[in-house]
MARKEMAR-690912 format. One line per field, with one value per residue: x, y, z of N, C-alpha, C, O in turn. Coordinates in pm, 1 decimal. Each point is the difference from the previous one (the first is absolute). Last residue first. Example, Ala and Ser with C-alpha at 12.3 -4.5 7.8 and 13.67 -1.06 7.14 Angstrom:
BEGIN
n_c1	1285.0 / -21.9;
n_c2	-225.0 / -682.8;
n_c3	708.0 / -23.9;
ca_c1	82.0 / -89.0;
ca_c2	119.0 / 119.0;
ca_c3	6.0 / 0.0;
c_c1	-77.0 / 90.0;
c_c2	109.0 / 120.0;
c_c3	73.0 / 0.0;
o_c1	50.9 / 103.6;
o_c2	110.8 / -1.9;
o_c3	16.9 / 66.5;
END
This chain:
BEGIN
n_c1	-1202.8 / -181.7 / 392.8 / 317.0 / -314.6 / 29.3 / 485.4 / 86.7 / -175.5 / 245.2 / 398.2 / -129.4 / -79.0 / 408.9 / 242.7 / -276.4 / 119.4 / 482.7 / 86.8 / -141.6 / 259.8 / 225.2 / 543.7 / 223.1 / 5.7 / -167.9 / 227.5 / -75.6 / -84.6 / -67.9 / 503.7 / 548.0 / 164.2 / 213.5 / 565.6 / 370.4 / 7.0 / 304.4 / 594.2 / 224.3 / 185.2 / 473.8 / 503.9 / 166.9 / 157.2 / -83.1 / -642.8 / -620.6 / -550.1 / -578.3 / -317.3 / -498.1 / -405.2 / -524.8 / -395.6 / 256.5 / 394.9 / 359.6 / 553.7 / 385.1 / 462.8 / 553.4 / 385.3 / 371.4 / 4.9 / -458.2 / -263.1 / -531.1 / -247.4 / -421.0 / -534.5 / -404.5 / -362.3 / -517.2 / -476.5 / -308.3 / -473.3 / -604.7 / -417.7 / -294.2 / 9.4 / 519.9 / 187.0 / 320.2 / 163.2 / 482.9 / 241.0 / 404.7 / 312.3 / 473.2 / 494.2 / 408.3 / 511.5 / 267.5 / 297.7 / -427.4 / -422.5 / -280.5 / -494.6 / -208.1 / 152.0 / -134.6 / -56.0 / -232.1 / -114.8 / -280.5 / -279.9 / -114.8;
n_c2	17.0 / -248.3 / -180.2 / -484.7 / -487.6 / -108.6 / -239.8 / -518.7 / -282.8 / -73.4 / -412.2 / -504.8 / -203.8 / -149.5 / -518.9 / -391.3 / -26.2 / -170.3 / -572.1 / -232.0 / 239.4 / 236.7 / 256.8 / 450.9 / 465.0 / 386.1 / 118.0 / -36.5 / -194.6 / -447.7 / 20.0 / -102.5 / 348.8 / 527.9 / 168.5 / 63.9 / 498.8 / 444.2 / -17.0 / 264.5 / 556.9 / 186.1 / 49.9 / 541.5 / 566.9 / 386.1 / 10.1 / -11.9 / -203.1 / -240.8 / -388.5 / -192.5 / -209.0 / 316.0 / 139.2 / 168.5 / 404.1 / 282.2 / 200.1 / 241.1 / 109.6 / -98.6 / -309.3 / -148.3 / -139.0 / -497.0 / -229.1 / 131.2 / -380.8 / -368.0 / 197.3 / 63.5 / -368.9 / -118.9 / 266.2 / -64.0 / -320.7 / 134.7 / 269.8 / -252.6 / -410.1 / -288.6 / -453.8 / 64.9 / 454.0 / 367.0 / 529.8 / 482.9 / 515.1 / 410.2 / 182.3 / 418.2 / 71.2 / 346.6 / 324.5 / 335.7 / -151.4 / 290.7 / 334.9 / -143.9 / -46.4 / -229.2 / -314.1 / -366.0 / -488.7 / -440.6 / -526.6 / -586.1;
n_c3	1721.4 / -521.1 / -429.7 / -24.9 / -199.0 / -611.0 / -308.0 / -153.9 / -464.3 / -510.8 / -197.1 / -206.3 / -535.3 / -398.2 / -119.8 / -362.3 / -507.7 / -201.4 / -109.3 / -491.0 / -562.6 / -427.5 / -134.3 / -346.1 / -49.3 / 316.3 / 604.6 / 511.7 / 452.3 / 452.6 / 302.3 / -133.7 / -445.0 / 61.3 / 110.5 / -351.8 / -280.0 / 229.8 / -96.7 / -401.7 / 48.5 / 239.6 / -301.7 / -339.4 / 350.5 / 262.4 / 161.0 / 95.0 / -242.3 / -3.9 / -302.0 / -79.9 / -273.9 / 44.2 / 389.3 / 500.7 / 166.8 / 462.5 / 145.7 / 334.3 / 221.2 / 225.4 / 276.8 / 52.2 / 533.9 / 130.8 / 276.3 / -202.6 / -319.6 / 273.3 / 232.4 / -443.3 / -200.4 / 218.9 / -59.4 / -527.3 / -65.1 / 188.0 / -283.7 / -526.7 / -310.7 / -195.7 / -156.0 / -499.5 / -273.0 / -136.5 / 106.7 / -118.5 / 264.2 / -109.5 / 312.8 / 143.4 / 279.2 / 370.7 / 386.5 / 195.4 / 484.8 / 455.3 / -270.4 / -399.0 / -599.5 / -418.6 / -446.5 / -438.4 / -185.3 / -348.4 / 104.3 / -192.6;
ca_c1	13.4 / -116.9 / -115.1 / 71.1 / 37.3 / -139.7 / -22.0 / 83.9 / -59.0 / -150.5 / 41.3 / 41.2 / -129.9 / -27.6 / 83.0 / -65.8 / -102.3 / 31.8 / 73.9 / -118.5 / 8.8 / -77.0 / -56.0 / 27.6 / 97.8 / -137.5 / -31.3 / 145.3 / -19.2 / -102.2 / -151.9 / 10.1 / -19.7 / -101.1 / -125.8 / -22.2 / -85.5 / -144.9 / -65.5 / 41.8 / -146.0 / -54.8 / 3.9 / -61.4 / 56.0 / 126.9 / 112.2 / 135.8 / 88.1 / 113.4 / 76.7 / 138.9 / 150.2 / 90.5 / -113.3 / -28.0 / -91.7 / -94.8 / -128.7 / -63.7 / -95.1 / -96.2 / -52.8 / 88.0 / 9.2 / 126.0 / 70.2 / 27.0 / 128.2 / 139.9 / 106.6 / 109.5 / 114.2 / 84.0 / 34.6 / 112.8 / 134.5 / 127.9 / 53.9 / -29.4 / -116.5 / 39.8 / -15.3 / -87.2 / 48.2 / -154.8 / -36.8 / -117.3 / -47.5 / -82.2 / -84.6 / -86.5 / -90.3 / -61.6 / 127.0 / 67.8 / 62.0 / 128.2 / -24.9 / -47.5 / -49.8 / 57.4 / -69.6 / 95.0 / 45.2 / 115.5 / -46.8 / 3.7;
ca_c2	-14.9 / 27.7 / 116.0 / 57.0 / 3.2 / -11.1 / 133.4 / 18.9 / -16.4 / 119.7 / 151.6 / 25.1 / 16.4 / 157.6 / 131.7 / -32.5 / 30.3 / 86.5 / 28.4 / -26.6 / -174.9 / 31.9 / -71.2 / -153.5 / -38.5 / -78.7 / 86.5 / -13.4 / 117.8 / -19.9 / 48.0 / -38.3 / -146.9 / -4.7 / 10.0 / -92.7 / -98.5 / -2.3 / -79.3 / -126.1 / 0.6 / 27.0 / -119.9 / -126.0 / -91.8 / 96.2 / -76.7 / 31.1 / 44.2 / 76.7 / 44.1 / 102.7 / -70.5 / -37.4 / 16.9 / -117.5 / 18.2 / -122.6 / 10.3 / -73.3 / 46.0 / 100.0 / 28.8 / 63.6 / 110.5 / 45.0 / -52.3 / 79.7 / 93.2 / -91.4 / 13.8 / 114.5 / 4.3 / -71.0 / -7.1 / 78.9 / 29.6 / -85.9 / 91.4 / 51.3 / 13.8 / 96.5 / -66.9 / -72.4 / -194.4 / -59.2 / -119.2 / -45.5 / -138.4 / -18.3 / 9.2 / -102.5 / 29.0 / -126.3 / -86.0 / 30.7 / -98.9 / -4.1 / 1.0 / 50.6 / -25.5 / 89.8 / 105.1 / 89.4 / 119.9 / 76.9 / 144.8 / 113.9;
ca_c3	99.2 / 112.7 / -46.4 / 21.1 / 181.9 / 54.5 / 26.8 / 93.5 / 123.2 / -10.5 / 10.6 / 151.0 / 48.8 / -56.8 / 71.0 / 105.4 / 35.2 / 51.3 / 132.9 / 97.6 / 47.7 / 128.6 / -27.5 / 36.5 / -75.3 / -91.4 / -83.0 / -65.9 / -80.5 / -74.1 / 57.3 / 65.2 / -59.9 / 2.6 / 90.9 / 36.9 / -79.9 / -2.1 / 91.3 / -23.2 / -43.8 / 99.9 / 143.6 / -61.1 / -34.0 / 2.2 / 90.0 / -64.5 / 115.2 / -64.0 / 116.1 / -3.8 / 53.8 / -134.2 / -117.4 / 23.1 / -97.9 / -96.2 / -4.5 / -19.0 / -70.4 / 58.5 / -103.8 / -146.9 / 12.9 / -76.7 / 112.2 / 160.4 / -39.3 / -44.3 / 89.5 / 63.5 / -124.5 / 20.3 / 105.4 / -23.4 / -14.3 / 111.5 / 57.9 / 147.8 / -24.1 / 99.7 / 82.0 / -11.6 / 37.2 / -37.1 / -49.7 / 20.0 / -103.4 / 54.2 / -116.6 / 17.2 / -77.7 / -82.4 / -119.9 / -109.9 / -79.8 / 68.2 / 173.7 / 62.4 / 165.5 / 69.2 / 86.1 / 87.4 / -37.8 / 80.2 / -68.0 / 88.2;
c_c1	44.3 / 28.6 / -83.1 / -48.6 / 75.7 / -13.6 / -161.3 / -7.5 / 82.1 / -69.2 / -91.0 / 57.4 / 21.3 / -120.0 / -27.0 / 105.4 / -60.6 / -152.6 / -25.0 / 71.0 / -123.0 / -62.8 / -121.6 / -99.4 / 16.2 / 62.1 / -55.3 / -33.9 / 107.5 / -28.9 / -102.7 / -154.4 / -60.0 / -33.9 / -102.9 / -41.4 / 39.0 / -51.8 / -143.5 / -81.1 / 0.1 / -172.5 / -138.1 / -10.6 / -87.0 / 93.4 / 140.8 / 144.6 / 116.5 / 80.1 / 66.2 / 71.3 / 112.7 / 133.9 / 66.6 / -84.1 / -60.7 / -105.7 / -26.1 / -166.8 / -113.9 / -82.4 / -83.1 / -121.0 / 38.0 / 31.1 / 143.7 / 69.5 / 29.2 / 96.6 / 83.8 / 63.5 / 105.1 / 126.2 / 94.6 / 71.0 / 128.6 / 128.6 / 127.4 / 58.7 / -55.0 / -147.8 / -11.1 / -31.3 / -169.0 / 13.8 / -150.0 / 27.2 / -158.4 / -89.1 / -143.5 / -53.4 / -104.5 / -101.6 / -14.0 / 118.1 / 69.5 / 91.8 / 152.2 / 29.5 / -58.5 / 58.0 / 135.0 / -71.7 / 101.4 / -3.0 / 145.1 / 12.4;
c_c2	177.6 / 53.7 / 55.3 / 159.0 / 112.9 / 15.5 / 77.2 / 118.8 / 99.4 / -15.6 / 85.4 / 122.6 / 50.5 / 2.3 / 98.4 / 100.0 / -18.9 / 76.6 / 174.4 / 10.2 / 28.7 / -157.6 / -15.5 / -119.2 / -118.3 / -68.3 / -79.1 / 117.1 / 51.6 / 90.9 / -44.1 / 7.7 / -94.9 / -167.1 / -5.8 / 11.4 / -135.8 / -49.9 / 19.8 / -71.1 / -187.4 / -45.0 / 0.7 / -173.4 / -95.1 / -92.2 / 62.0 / -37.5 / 56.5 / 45.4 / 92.0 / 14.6 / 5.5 / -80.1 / -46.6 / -47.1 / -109.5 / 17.0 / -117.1 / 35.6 / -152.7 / 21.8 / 71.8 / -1.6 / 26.0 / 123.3 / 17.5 / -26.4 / 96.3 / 79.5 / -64.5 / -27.6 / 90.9 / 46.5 / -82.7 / 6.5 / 69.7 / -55.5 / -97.2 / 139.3 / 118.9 / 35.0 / 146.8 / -8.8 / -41.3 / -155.2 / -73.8 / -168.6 / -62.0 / -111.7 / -102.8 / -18.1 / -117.3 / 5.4 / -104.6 / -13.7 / 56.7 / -146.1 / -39.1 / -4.1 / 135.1 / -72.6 / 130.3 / 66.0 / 56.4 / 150.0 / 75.2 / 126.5;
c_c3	44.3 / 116.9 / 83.0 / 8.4 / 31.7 / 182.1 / 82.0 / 43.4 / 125.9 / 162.7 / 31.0 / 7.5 / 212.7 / 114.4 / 23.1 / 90.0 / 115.8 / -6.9 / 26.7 / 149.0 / 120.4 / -0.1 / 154.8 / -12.1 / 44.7 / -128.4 / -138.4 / -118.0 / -111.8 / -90.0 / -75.0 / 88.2 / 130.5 / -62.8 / -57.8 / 133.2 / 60.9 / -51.0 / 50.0 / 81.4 / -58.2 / -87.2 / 87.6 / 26.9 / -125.8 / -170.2 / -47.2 / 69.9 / -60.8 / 153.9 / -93.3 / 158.0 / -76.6 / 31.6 / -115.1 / -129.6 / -9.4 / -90.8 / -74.4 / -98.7 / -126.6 / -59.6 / 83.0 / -72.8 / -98.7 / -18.4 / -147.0 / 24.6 / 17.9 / -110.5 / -31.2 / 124.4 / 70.9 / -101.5 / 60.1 / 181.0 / -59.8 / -64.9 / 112.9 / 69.7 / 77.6 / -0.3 / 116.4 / 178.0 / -34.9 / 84.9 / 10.7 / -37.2 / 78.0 / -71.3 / 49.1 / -142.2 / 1.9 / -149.9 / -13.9 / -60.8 / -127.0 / -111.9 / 28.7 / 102.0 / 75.7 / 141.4 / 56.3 / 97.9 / 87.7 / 22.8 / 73.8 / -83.6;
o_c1	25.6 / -80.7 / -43.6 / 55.8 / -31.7 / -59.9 / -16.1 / -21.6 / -50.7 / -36.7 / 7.5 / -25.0 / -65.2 / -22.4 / 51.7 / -57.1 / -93.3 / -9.5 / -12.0 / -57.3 / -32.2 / -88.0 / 38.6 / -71.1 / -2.8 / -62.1 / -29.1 / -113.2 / 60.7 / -122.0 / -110.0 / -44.8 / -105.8 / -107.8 / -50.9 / -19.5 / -92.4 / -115.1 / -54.9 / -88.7 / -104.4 / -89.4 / -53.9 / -75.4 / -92.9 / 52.4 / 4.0 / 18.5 / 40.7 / -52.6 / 25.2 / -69.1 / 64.4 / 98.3 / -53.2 / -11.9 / 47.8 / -80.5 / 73.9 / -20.8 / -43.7 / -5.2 / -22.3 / 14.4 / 79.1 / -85.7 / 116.1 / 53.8 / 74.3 / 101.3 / 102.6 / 104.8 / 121.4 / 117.3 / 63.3 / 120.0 / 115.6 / 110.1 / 114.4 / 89.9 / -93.2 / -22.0 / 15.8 / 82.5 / -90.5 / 83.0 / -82.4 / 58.9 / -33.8 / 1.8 / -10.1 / -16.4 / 39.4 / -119.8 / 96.0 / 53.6 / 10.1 / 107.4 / 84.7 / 28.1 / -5.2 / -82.6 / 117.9 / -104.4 / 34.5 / 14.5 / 31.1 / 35.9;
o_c2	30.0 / 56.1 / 115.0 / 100.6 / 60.0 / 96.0 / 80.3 / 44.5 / 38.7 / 85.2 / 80.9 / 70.0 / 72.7 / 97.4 / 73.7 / 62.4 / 69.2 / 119.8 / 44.6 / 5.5 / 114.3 / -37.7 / -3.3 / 0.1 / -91.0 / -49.7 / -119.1 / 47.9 / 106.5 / -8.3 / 44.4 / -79.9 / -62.6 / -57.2 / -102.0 / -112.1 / -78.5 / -8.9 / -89.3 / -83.9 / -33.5 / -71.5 / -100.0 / -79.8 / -69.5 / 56.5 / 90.5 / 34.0 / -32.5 / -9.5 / -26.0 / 45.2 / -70.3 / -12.8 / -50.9 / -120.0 / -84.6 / 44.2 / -55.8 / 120.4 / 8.0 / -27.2 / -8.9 / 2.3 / 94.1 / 66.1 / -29.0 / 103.5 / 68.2 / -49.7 / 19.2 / 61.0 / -8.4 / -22.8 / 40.4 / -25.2 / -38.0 / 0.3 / 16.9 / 53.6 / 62.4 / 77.4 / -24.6 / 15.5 / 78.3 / -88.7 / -8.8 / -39.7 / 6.9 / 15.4 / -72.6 / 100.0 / -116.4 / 28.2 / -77.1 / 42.5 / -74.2 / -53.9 / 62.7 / -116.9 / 102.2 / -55.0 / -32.6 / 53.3 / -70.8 / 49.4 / 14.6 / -3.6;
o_c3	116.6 / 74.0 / 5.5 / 43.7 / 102.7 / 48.5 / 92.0 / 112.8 / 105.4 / 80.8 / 92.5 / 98.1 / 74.9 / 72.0 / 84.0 / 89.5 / 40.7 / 26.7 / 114.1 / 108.8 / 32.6 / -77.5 / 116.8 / -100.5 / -82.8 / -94.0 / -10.4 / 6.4 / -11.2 / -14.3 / 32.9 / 82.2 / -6.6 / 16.0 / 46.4 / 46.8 / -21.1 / 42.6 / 64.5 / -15.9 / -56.1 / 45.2 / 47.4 / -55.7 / 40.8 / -95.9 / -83.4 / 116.8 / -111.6 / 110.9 / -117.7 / 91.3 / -78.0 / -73.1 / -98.6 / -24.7 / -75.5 / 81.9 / -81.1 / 14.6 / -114.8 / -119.9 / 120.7 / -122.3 / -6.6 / -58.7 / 28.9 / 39.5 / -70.6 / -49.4 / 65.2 / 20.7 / 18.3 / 29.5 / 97.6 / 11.5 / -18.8 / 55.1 / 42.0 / -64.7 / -50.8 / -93.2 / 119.6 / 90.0 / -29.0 / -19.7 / 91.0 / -100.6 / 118.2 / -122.1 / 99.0 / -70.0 / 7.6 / -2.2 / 0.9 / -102.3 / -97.7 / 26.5 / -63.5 / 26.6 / -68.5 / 72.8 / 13.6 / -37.6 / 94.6 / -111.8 / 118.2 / -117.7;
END
């Protein structure tokens, strides 16, 4: 993971946010950055999400080093482990329903 500091902003200023990229395996699509981002939507300790799909990159900035922990074992959990772990045919075939997923999620 890519560590930096960020300024906080807006109504979170007594949090300081820092801010990190992780590189995953298995991230091909718009469908499944789409899936990447609603599954760390639903966490209030992380923000400002984006995907780099060209270079599967997730980056976000979080409150807690717990917090950006647990974005790498969400995105593991999704089929999109970082490029450091280990990429098993489980989490390829995880990665492939994810996309599918996000893909629908797209249309609708």
């Amino acid at each position: 993971m890519i560590l930096e500091e960020v300024t906080p902003h807006g109504d979170n200023k007594q949090f300081k946010l820092m801010k990190t990229s992780i590189i995953v395996q298995n991230l091909r699509c718009g469908g499944c950055a789409n899936t990447i981002t609603k599954a760390l939507a639903s966490l209030a300790t992380i923000q400002d999400v984006s995907i780099d799909v060209s270079n599967a990159m997730v980056s976000f900035q979080y409150q807690d080093f717990n917090d950006a922990l647990e974005v790498k074992s969400i995105l593991e959990g999704l089929g999109y482990p970082s490029v450091t772990a280990k990429n098993n045919l489980k989490s390829k075939a995880t990665s492939f329903i994810s996309c599918a997923t996000g893909r629908i999620g797209k249309i609708k």
